[in-house]
Each structure stands twice: as C-alpha cells, then as structure tokens.
C-alpha positions in Angstrom: 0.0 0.0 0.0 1.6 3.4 -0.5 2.5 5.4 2.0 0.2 8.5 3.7 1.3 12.2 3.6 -0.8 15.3 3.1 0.1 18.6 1.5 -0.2 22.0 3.1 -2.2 23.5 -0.4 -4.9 21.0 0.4 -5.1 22.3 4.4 -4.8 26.0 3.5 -7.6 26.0 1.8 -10.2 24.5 4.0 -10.2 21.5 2.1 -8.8 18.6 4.1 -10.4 16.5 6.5 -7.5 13.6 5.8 -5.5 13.1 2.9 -3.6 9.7 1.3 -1.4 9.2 -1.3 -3.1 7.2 -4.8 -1.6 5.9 -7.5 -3.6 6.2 -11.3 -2.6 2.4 -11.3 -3.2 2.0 -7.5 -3.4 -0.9 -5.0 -7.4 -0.6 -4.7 -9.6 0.1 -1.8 -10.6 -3.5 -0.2 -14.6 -2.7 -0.8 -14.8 -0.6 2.5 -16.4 2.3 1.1 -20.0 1.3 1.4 -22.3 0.5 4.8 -20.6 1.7 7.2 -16.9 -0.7 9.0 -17.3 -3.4 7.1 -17.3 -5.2 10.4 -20.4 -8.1 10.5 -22.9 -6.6 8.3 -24.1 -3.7 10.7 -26.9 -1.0 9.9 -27.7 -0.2 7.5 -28.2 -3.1 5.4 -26.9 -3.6 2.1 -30.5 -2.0 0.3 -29.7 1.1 1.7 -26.4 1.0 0.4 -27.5 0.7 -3.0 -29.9 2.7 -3.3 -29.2 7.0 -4.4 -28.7 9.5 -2.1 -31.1 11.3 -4.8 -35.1 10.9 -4.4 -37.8 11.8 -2.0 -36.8 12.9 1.7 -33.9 14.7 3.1 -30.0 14.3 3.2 -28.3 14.4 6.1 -24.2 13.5 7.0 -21.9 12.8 9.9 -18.0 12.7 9.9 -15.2 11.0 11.6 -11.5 11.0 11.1 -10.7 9.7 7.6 -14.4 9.6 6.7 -17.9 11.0 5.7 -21.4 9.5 6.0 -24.2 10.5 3.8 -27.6 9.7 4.4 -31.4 10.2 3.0 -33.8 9.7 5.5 -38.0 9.9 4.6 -39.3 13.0 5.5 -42.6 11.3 6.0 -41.5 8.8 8.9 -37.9 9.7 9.5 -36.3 5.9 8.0 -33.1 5.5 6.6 -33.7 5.2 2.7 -30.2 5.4 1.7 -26.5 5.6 3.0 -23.3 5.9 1.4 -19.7 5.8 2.8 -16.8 8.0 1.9 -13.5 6.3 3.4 -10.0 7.4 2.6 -8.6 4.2 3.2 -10.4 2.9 0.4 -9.7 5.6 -2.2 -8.0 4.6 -5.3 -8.5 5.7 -9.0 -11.4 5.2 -11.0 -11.5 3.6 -14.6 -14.3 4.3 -15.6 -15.7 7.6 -14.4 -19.2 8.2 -13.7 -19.5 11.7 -15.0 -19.5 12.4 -18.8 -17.6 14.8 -18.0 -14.7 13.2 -15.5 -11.3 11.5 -16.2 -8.7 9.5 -14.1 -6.8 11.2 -12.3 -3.2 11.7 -13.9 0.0 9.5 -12.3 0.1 10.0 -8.6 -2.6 11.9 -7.0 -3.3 13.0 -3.2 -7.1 13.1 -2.1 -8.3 15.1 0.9 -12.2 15.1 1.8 -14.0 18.4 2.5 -13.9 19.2 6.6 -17.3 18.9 7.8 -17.3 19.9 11.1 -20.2 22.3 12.4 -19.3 23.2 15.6 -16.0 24.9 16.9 -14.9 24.4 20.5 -12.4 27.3 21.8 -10.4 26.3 24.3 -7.3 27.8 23.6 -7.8 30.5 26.2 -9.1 27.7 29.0 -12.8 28.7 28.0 -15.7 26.8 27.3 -16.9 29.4 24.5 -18.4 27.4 21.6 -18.0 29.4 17.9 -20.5 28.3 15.1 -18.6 27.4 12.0 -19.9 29.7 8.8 -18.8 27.6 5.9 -19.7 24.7 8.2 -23.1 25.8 9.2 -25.6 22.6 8.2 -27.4 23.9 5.5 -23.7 24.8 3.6 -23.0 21.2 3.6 -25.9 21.1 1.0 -23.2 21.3 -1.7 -20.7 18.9 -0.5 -22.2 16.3 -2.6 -23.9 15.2 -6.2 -27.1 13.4 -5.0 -28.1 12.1 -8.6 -24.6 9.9 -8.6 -24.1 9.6 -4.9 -20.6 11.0 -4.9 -18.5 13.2 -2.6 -16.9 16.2 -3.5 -13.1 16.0 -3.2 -9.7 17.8 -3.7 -7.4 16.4 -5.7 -3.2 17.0 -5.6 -1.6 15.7 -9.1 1.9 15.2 -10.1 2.2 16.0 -13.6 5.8 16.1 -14.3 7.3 18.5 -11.8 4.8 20.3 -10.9 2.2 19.8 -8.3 -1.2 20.7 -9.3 -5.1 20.9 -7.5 -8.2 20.5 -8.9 -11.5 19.0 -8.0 -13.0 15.8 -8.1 -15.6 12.9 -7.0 -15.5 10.3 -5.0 -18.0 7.4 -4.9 -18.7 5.2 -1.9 -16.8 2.5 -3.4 -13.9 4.3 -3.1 -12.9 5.4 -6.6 -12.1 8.8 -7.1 -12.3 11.2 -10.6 -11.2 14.4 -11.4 -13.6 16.8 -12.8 -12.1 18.7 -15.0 -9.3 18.3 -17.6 -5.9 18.0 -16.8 -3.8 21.0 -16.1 -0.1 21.0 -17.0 3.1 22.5 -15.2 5.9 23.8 -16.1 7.6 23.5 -12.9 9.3 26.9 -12.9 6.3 28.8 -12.5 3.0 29.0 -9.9 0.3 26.6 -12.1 -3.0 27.6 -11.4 -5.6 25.6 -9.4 -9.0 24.9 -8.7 -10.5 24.5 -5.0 -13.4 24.4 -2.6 -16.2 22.3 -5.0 -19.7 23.1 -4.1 -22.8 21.3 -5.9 -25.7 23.2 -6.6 -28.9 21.8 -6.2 -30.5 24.4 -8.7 -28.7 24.0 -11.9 -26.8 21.1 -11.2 -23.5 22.5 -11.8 -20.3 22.4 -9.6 -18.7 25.7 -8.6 -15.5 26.5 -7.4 -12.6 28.4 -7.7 -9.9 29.2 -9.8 -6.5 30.4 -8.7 -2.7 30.5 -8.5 -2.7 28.7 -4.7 -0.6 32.0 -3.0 -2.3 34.7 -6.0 -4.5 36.8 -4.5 -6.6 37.5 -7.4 -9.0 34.6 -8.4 -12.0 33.3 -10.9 -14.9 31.4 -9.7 -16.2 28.9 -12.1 -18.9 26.2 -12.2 -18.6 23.0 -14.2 -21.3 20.3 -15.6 -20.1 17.5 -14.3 -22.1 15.2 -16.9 -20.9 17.0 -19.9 -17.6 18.8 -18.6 -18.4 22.2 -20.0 -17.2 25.3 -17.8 -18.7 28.7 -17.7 -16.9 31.9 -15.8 -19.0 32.8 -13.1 -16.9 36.3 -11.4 -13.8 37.3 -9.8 -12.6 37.6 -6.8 -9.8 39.0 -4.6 -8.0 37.5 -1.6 -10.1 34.5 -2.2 -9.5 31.1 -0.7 -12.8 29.2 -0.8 -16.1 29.9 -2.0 -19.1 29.3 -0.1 -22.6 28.1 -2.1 -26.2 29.4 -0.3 -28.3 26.1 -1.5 -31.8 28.4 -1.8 -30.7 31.5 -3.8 -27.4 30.2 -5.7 -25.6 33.0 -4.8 -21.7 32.2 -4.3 -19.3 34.2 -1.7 -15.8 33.9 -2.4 -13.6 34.6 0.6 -10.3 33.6 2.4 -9.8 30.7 5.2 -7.9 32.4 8.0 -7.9 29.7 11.0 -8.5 31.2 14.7 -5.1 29.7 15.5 -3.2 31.2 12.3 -0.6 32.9 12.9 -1.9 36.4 11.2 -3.9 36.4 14.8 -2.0 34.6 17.2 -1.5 37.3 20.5 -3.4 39.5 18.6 -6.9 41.7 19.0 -8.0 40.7 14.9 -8.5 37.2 16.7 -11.0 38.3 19.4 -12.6 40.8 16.8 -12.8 38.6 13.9 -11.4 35.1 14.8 -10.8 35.2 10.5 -13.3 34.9 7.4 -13.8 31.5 8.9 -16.5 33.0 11.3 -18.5 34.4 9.3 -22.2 33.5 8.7 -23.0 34.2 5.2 -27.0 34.2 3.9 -29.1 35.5 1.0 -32.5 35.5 0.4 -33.8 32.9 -2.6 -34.2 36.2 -5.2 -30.5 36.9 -4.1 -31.2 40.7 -4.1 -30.2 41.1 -0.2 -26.9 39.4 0.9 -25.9 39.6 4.6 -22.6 38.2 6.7 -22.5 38.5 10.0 -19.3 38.0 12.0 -19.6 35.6 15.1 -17.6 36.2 17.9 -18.4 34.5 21.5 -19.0 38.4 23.2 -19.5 40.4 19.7 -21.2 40.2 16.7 -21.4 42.6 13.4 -23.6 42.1 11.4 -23.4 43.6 7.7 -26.3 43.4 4.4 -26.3 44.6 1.5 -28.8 45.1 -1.6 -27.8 43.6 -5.3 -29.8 43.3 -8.1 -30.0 40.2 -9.1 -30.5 40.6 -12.8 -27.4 42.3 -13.1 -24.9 41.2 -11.0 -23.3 38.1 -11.1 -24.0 36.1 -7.6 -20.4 37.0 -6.5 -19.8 38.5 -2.9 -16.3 39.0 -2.7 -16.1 42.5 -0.8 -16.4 41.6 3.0 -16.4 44.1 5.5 -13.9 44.1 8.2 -15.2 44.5 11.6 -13.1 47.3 12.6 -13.7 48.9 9.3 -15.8 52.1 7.8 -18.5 50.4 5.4 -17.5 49.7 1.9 -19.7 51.0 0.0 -23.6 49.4 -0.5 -23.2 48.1 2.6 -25.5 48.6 6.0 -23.6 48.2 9.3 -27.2 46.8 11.0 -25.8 46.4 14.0 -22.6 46.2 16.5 -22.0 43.8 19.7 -25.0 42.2 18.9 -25.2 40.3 22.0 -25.9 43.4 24.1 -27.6 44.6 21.5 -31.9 46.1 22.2 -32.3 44.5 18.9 -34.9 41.3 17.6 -32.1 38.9 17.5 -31.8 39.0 21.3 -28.2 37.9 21.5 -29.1 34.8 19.0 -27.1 34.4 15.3 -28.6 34.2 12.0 -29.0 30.9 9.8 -30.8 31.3 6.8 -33.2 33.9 4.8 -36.9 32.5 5.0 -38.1 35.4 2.9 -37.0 38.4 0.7 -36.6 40.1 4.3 -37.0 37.6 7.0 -34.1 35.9 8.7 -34.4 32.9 10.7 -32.0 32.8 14.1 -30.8 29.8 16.0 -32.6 29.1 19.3 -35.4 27.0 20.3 -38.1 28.8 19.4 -36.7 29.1 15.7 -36.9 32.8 15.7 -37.9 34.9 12.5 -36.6 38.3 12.2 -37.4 40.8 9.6 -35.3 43.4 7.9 -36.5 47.4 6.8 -36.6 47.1 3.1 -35.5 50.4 2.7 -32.8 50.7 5.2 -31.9 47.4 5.5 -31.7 47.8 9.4 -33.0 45.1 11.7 -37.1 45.7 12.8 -36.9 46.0 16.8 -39.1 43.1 17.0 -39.2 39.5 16.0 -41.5 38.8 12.9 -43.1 35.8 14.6 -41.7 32.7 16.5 -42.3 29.0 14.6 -42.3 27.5 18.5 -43.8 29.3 21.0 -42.6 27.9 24.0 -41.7 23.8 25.9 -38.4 22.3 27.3 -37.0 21.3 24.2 -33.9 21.8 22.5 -34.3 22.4 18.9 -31.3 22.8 16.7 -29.8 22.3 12.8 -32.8 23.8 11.0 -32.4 23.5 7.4 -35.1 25.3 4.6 -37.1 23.1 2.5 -36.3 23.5 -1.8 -39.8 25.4 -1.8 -39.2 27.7 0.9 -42.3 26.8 2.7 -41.1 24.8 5.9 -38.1 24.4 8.1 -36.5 21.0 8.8 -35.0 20.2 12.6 -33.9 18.1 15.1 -36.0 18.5 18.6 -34.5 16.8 21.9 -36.5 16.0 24.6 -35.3 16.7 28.5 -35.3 12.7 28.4 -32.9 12.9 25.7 -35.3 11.3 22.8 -35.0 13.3 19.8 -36.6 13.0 16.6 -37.2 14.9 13.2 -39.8 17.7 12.6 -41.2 20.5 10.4 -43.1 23.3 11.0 -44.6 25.9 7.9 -42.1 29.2 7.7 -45.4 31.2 7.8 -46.1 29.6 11.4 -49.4 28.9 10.9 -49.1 25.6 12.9 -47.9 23.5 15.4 -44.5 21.3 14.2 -45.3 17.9 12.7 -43.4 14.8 13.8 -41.5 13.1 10.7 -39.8 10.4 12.8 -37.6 9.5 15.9 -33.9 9.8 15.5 -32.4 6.2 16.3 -29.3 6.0 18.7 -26.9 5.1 16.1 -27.6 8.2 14.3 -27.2 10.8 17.2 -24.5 12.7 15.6 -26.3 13.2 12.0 -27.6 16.4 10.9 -29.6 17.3 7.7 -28.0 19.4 5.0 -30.6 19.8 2.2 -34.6 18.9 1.8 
C-alpha cells in the first residue's frame, strides 16, 4: 500500500479533512467504502447502500477522522432510505468515471475530503466558548455532494511532471475517485493555477469552485457540468481562498480561510474581533437581491447586508467588511456587539433567509426576524416565533427546496429526539417526521 502524507495546499484552503497518497494504477480500496466498518454486516443493510442518495426525503451526513457518511432519510416517517460511505482508506483511482464529463486522475494523486465539522470548540484560552462554524453551518453542507450519482466532493493534488497541481473531483462510496475537470499542466518553474473548494448546486446542477494561482491573491470562480464537462466563468474575486454556495438562492461568496489559530492572529486583538473569514455566517435571500454576513464572535457580533440586483450582478460576494472597518460601499452596518444589543435577534445568530426580508436565528423557538426594506436595518421586533414555548432543544434547522417549511432536530429533556417541520409562515404546530435512532445521534440534515 503506498504510503500516507498530506500537503499544506490542500489544508490551507479548507479543504482537508484527511489526505492519502493514490496511484492512477493504485493498489485498490478492499470494498470498505459502502455501509458503514465493514465489520459483520451492521446498519444499514446492504438495500440502503444501494440505493441513491437522490429521491424523496432529506439528506443528512456525519463525519469521523478519515471519513464522511451520507444519508437520505424519509421525511414522512424519519427511516433510513439510503447511506453511502466515503473512506479514505479505500480511495484509489477510477477507470471508468461516472461523470460524462470526468477523467482518471493523472499519475500519482493525493485526495483530501471536505472538513465537515459544524461546531468549533475554543479552548485555547481555557474557555468553554463554543463558535458556530460559517462555511460549516448545516445547510452549507448542501453542496458537499452530487445526489443524482451519490458522490463526494473531493480535492485532488496531481503530479504532472514536476509540478504539483489541485483541482477537483468525486469520490463514490466504493472508493474510486475522478477528477472533474481536464488536466492542467506545469511547467515547474512557474505557480500553475488551481482549482479548489467544489460546491454542488442543487438548482442547476453545476459544480462551482474556484480558480487560482494557490498564493495569488486575485482569483476566478467557475462552475462546471459534471455530466458534460463544460465550464462557464461565473466572477472574480480578490483575496479569495474558498467559495461558499447558499443552496436556496445560488448565490456564491468567495472569501479567504484564515484559521483562529493562524498565525496572522495569534496574540493579537483581529483574533478576538474577527477570529478570521472562517467565522463568518453568510446568507441571501432565494431572489438573491439582499446578501448579509454577520461575523460571530463568543462576546461580539457585526452584522453587515447589503442590496444587489440580481439581474445584473453576477451572484459573487467578494467584498467583505472588516469589523473594525468604515463600510464599503452598498453596505449597512445593522448592527454592532449584537449580544448586548436592544435589537430582535436577542443575543441569538442568523441561519438562513426565510423570505426576501426575514431571517431565521438559531434558538429554540426558531426565531424569524425581519429586515426594513429600505434601510436594510433590523425591525426592533421579532417577525413571529415558529415554537412558541416547551423544554425542548431544537437545533440544525435547514429550509425546505420550496421555501415553505423548516426541517429540525427536537431533543426531549429525556434525551429522545426526533425529526420535525413546522410551515415558515407559522401557521401551525411542528409535525413529527420520525424518531432519531441512537446510532444516528451525531447526524444532521444538510438539504430537503
């Protein structure tokens, strides 16, 4: 078997969960890329291996070290329809790719799966402060992968010649891997350009990501049909790392991956203040003509929105607003240390756009809040509450395709938890789709 090794390219950019060395020729992957260990034929059963994570219901994923679940579940009474396995240990090249538009992957080649964490524990200052992941937030995930072919969305390192070169691929859960798009050759004297951060969208059925010398600071984000290959120029960007996809409106941000523990804020205010573009919470509405980031911080928030027109601008945020900073321009500071702020988020941080100018906030009570369409400024008061009250814990909403009802996961002070939805208009009680099993405790939904 070849040895492991990862490459700091792949880690800088947000893209590596765990990384191991393939060969185009390689060793093969011992079949442990579907159902789960391998380990006496535990759940799920071999059906729900086979079938697409595509179809009626909702996908939802957990992660572990070297590996990513997916899952569809029925959102009418919460079972397991499908499940799919994405293990690095199994990885090797494909021979026949699935896509149209896909190829082997050329000579040696280094795979790292997306990071798919969603919470952030800080504890680097002996605190117990808990920082929500933006480009880990649940209903980001959406993108990670392409339901109609069950595969995983991966980074790929290539050794063409002398030079070392990233682009994107898929991975299927029977561990073979394809690139994406054609190959790219090196010189080897000179920075070769490279494509990062893949992000499916559910609306077209494209693949964005972006394109970029790996240290440039100017980049291009692109999108890619993964069944017929052909690529389309989508904007550009500046100091861009990553790109983020909103699953409702289409609408792209392209922005940098600054770790809390990088070294650019180690000992410094900027990592109280901003903690990096990592922390921020990005959101648009579904007509993508107001776009809003808010920067999380355990003590401080800022919030920032700003109106587009949709018909005219291409759905590229790259400008964000610094914290510290004097508005760029078309953007609406709403509001500052929002935690001790008189305003109708109450101390609680935004998830997703329910409406052209309501904004959902985490909590129990899944809070809607409502935005001034002239100003753009918060409205003192929440729009309406889609739980009025009970001792439950209610958490990872995610936004149905049609915009009509939100998806959760409600605990129970016993612990019990199961799968509901409730109508974004709130004109009634949640409805119970199903109880969570035990073995699935640590899954979360990512798209409906």
């Amino acid at each position: 078997m070849p040895e492991e090794r990862s490459h700091p390219s792949l880690w800088k950019h947000g893209a590596a969960l765990a990384a191991v060395v393939m060969f185009a020729t390689g060793c093969g992957g011992g079949g442990g890329g579907e159902g789960g260990d391998g380990e006496g034929g535990e759940a799920p059963g071999e059906a729900a291996a086979q079938e697409p994570l595509a179809g009626e219901g909702f996908l939802a994923m957990d992660c572990g070290d070297g590996a990513i679940n997916a899952y569809r579940f029925s959102d009418q009474d919460g079972s397991l329809l499908a499940q799919h396995s994405y293990d690095l240990l199994s990885a090797t090249a494909a021979a026949e790719p699935r896509q149209g538009g896909g190829r082997t992957p050329e000579g040696e080649f280094t795979t790292a799966l997306p990071d798919c964490d969603i919470n952030y524990e800080d504890g680097q200052d002996g605190s117990d402060s808990w920082w929500p992941l933006s480009r880990n937030q649940a209903h980001e995930l959406a993108g990670l992968f392409i339901p109609e072919t069950s595969q995983l969305l991966v980074t790929l390192d290539e050794q063409v010649d002398s030079a070392l070169i990233t682009t994107i691929g898929a991975m299927s859960s029977d561990g073979t891997v394809e690139a994406l798009l054609p190959g790219n050759e090196g010189s080897g004297f000179s920075d070769t350009v490279g494509q990062f951060s893949p992000r499916y969208n559910h609306n077209d059925g494209r693949v964005y990501y972006l394109e970029k010398v790996p240290d440039g600071e100017e980049g291009t984000v692109k999108s890619v049909d993964p069944a017929s290959g052909d690529v389309q120029e989508v904007g550009s960007c500046t100091d861009c790392d990553r790109i983020i996809l909103d699953p409702y409106s289409g609408h792209v941000y392209a922005t940098n991956f600054l770790p809390v523990d990088s070294p650019e804020y180690e000992g410094s205010w900027e990592r109280s203040v901003t903690g990096g573009r990592e922390y921020v919470r990005h959101f648009s509405n579904r007509e993508g003509t107001l776009v809003g980031h808010l920067y999380v911080e355990t003590s401080t928030g800022f919030l920032w929105t700003r109106a587009r027109d949709s018909a005219t601008e291409a759905p590229v945020s790259t400008e964000l607003p610094a914290a510290t900073f004097d508005p760029p321009e078309g953007w609406v500071q709403t509001l500052e240390d929002y935690e001790d702020s008189e305003s109708a988020l109450n101390g609680q941080r935004p998830v997703f756009m329910v409406g052209e100018h309501e904004l959902l906030v985490e909590g129990d009570n899944l809070t809607i809040v409502g935005f001034d369409p002239q100003t753009l400024e918060l409205e003192p008061e929440p729009v309406r509450h889609l739980i009025q009250g009970g001792d439950r814990t209610n958490t990872t909403p995610v936004l149905s395709s049609d915009g009509t009802r939100v998806l959760f996961r409600s605990t129970a002070p016993d612990g019990s938890s199961g799968w509901y939805s409730v109508p974004v208009d709130g004109s009634a009680e949640p409805t119970e789709i199903g109880a969570v099993a035990p073995e699935h405790s640590e899954i979360f939904p990512i798209h409906w």
